[in-house]
Every structure is written in C-alpha cells, then in structure tokens.
C-alpha positions in Angstrom: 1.4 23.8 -16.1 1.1 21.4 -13.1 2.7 18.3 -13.5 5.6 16.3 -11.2 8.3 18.0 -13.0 7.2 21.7 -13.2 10.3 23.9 -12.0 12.5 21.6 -11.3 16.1 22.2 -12.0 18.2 19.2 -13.4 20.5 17.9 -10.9 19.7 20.2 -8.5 19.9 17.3 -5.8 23.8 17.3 -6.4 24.2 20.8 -5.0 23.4 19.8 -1.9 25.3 18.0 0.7 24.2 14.2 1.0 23.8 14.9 4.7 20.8 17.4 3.8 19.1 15.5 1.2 18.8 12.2 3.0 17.3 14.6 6.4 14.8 15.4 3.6 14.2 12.0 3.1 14.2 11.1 6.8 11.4 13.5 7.3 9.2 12.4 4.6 9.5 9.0 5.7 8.7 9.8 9.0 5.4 11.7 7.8 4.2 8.8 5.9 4.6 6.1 8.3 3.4 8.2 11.2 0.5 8.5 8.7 0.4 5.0 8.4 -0.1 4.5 11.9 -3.3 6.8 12.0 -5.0 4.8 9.3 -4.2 1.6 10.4 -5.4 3.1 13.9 -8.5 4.3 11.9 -9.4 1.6 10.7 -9.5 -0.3 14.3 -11.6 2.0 15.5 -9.1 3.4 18.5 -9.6 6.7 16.5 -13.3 7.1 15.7 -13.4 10.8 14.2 -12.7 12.6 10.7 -8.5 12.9 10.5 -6.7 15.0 7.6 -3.5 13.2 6.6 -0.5 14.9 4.9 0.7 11.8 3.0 1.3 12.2 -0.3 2.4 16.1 0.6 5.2 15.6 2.5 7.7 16.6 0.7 6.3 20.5 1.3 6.8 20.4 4.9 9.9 18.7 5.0 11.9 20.6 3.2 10.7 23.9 4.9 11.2 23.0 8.0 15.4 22.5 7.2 15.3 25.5 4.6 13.0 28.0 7.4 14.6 27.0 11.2 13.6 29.9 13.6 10.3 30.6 11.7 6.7 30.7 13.8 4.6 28.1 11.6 1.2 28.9 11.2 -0.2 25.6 9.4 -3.4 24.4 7.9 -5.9 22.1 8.9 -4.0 19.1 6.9 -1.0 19.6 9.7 0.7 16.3 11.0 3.1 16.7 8.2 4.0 20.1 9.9 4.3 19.2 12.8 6.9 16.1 12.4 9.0 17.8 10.0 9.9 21.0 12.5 10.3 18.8 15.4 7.5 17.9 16.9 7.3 14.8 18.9 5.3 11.8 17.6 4.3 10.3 20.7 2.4 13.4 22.0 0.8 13.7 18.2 -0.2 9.9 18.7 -1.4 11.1 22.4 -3.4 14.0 21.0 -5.1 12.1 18.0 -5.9 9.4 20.6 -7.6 12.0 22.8 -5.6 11.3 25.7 -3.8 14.2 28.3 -0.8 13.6 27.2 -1.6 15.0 24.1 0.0 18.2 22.4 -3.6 20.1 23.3 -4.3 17.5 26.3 -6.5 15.6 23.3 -8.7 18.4 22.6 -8.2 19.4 19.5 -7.9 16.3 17.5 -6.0 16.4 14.3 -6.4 19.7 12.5 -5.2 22.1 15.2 -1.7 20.6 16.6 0.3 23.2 18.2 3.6 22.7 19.5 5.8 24.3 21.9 8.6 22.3 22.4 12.3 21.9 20.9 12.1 25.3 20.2 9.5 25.0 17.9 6.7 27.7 18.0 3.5 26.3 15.8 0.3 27.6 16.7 -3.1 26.1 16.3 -6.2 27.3 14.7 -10.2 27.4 14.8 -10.7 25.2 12.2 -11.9 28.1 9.5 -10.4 27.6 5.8 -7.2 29.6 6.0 -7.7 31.5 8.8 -4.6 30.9 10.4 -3.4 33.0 7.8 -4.5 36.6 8.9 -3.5 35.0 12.2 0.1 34.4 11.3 0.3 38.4 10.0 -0.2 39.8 13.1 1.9 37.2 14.8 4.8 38.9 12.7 3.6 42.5 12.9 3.2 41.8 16.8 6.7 40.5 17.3 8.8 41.1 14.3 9.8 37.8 13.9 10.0 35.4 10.7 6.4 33.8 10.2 5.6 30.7 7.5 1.9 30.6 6.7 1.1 27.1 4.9 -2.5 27.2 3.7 -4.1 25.0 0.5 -5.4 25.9 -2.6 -8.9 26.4 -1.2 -8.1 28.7 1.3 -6.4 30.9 -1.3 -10.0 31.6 -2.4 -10.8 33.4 0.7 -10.9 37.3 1.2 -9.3 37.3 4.3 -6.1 35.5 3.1 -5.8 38.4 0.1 -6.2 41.2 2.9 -3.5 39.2 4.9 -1.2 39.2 2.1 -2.0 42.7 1.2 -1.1 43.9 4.7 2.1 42.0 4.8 3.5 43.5 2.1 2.1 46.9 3.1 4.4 46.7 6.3 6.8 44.7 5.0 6.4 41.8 7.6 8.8 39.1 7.7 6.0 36.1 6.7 6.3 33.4 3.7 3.4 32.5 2.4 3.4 28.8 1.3 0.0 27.1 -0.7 0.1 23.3 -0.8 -1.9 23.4 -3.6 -3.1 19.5 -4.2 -5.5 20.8 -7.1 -8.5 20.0 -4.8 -10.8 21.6 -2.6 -12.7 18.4 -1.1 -12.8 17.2 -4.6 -13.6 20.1 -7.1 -10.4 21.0 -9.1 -8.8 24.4 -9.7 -9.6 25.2 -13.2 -13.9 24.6 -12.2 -13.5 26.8 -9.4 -11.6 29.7 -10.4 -9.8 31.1 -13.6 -6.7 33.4 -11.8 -4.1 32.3 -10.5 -3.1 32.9 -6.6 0.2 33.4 -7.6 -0.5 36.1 -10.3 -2.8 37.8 -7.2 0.6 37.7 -4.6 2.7 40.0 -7.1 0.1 42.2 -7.4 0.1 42.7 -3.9 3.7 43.5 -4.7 5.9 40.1 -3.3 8.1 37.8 -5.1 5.5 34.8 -6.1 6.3 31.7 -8.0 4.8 28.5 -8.8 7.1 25.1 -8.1 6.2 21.3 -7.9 7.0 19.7 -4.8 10.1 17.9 -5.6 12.2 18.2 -2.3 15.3 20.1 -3.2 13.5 22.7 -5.6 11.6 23.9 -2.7 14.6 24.1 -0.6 16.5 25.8 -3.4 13.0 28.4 -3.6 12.8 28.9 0.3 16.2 29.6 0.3 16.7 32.6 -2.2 13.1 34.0 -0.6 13.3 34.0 3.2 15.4 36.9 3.1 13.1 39.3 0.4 9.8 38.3 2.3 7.5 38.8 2.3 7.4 35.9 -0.1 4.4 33.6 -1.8 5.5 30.3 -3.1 2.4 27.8 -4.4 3.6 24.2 -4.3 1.6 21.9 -6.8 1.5 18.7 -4.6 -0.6 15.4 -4.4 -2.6 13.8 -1.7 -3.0 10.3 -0.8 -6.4 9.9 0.5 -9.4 12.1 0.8 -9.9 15.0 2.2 -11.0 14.0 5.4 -10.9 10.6 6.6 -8.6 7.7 5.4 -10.0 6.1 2.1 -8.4 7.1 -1.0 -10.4 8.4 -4.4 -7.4 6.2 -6.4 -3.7 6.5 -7.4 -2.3 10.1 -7.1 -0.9 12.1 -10.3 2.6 11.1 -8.5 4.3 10.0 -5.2 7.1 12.1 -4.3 8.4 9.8 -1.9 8.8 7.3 -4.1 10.7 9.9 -6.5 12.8 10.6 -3.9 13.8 7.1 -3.5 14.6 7.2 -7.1 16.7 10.0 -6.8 18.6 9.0 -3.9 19.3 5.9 -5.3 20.7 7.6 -8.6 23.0 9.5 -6.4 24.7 6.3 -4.8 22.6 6.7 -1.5 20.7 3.9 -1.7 22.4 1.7 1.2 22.2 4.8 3.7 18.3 5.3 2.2 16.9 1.9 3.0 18.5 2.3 6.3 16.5 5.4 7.3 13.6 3.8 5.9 13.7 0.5 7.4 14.8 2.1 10.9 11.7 4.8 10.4 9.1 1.8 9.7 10.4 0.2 13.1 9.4 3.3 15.2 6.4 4.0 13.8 5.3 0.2 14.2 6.4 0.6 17.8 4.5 3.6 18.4 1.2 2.5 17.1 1.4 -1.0 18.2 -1.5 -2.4 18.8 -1.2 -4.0 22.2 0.0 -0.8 23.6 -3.0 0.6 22.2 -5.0 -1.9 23.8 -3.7 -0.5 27.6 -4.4 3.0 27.2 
C-alpha cells in the first residue's frame, strides 16, 4: 500500500491554477533550505542540542497550510515545517533554535514546541509528550468553536489519548482535522512490527471520513479540500523523512523526495523557468539568514 504514488490522481496538478502550485512549491523549498540552515548550523556547533527536522515531509505542511487558512494548528514535535508553511517568520524560528530572546518562545523551547502568534497565525506549542497536542487541539475547538488541524505522526497514533481525542470530536462534532504524517517510523521501528490495524480503519470507526494518501502536493490539497467542510476529518499521509529522528545525520536515501518530484512535475507543466526562480531566490535567503559571520556576532 505505501508507496510515492498511492492515491494520486493523474494530472491532478493541471486543475489547479499555476499560481497555486508553484506557492506549493515555494513553501517546500523554503522548508528545506531553512532545514538546511539548521544542519549546517548543527554541525558548527552554534546549535548544540537534539533538533527534529521536517525535510523530506514538507510537502504535508505546505499544502495544508494554502488548502486550511483560518485553522488553529496544533503540530507535532517534528514542527519547523509547520511553522514556515502557515506563515511563520524564519528569522524568529532561527532566533528561537539559537536560544536567543528574540526567539518565537524567547529561546526556550528549542525546536519541538514553536508557537506562533503572528500574521494571523494561531499555532500552539506543546509539552513535548508523543501526540499530546492532540487531545489539546480538541478542546481548543470545543472551547471556541473554531476550525482546528491536529498534525501528529504515526507513533503518536498508537497512543490512547489520541483515540479518546478523536472519539470525542466526533461525539460533539468539533470542527478539527486530524492529519498523521506517517513517515513509516517511530525512531526507527516500522509500522507493520509495531502494530497490525490501521489508524485509519480506527478514525471511521469513531465515525469520520478517513483516508489514506501519499504526500504528493496537490492530492493533499485536492483531500483537504473536499474534507474541511465534513470534519471532523482524519487523513494519514504516507511521507518520507530525510534524516533521523532526532538530530541531523541521515540512516540513507529515503523511499522518495517529494521535492524533487515536484520539480519534475513543474517542469512537465512548462513552469520550469518561474521554478528555478523561486528556488534559486529561496537558496539566497536562507544563506543570508544562516550566514555564518552573522552567526558569529550574536
């Protein structure tokens, strides 16, 4: 069942406006050179702690942050991806990974509890437990009535608290989507060892729509779309991360690199001029923003 392809439509890419799909783009390159950035900074020691990087995964978050605008995010511990893709400003993520004040917590909470208020972006931090921003996320919506996305991984599913979560969401109808970026891992011990249901099977008992995609871009656009209005909703997104769990090193090539599919497809739809723009202009901010001598003075 999981593979790069699962789900996807043929030439669903065409149905959107060229305007949308190379934002998509934009935001996944974004991620990944932000990302970039970290490691490098990593690896020089100016950040000397455990970070969780999103690369590899970014297609998830940035194609629910165009298809879900006005939505309170409740993300996971693996969050800079989040966080970029709905808005959030990279210099105070830099700041906060950095430790410094000028951070999004004042450079307390490191890099897997960013919370932003800003650009009319509501994301809200978390302890640190495996999917407990989850339950946290429910009674945001039950407290306020407003539209809620929960991202969470395929660990996290495992826990009781994220199945009573569910469970009371659909019992009071609560306007939350519940989205699993399900990279087939939890630290490194695969799905099919740890468990033989599905988390999507569990979500339509509970009594929601439910569907399993692969995280090609405009399929979870296309899924987001028909479910933010029947939610509450449960899509699980089979993704790929680039490095480990925690930290920067990598275990070896993923399954598959959706950036680099997106590329691909951009190029096949005549975009490839207006694509190595965005690319080329995102590599220049992000080598700005990490640059090494400014790194030096703070």
């Amino acid at each position: 069942m999981r593979s790069k392809d699962f789900g996807v439509i043929p030439g669903l890419s065409k149905k959107y406006p060229k305007e949308t799909s190379l934002e998509l783009f934009r935001r996944m390159c974004a991620i990944r050179y932000f990302e970039q950035g970290v490691i490098e900074s990593v690896q020089a020691k100016y950040i000397d702690y455990l970070v969780y990087l999103s690369s590899g995964q970014e297609a998830i978050a940035a194609a629910m942050s165009v298809a879900l605008q006005g939505f309170m995010i409740f993300a996971q511990h693996r969050c800079h991806g989040t966080y970029l893709a709905f808005g959030g400003t990279p210099a105070k993520l830099r700041d906060e990974l950095l430790g410094m004040d000028t951070g999004t917590s004042r450079g307390r909470a490191g890099s897997n509890c960013v919370q932003c208020h800003e650009n009319e972006v509501a994301m809200f931090g978390h302890h640190g437990l495996i999917g407990e921003n989850v339950p946290l996320g429910v009674g945001a919506a039950l407290g306020s009535n407003k539209p809620v996305v929960c991202f969470f991984g395929d660990g996290a599913a495992e826990e009781d608290y994220v199945f009573a979560a569910m469970g009371f969401a659909v019992t009071h109808r609560l306007p939350v989507i519940f989205v699993c970026e399900d990279n087939n891992l939890s630290i490194l011990t695969k799905v099919d060892i740890r468990r033989s249901w599905s988390i999507t099977h569990v979500a339509r008992a509970l009594g929601m729509p439910a569907v399993d995609i692969t995280d090609d871009p405009w399929t979870i656009l296309e899924t987001a779309g028909q479910f933010k209005n029947t939610l509450p909703a449960f899509i699980n997104i089979y993704t790929c991360r680039a490095n480990w769990h925690a930290g920067v090193g990598v275990d070896g090539p993923p399954e598959w690199d959706r950036l680099s599919m997106v590329r691909e497809e951009l190029e096949k739809m005549g975009l490839s001029s207006q694509s190595e723009k965005i690319e080329k202009d995102i590599i220049a901010e992000m080598e700005k923003l990490w640059d090494k001598k400014h790194l030096q003075k703070l």
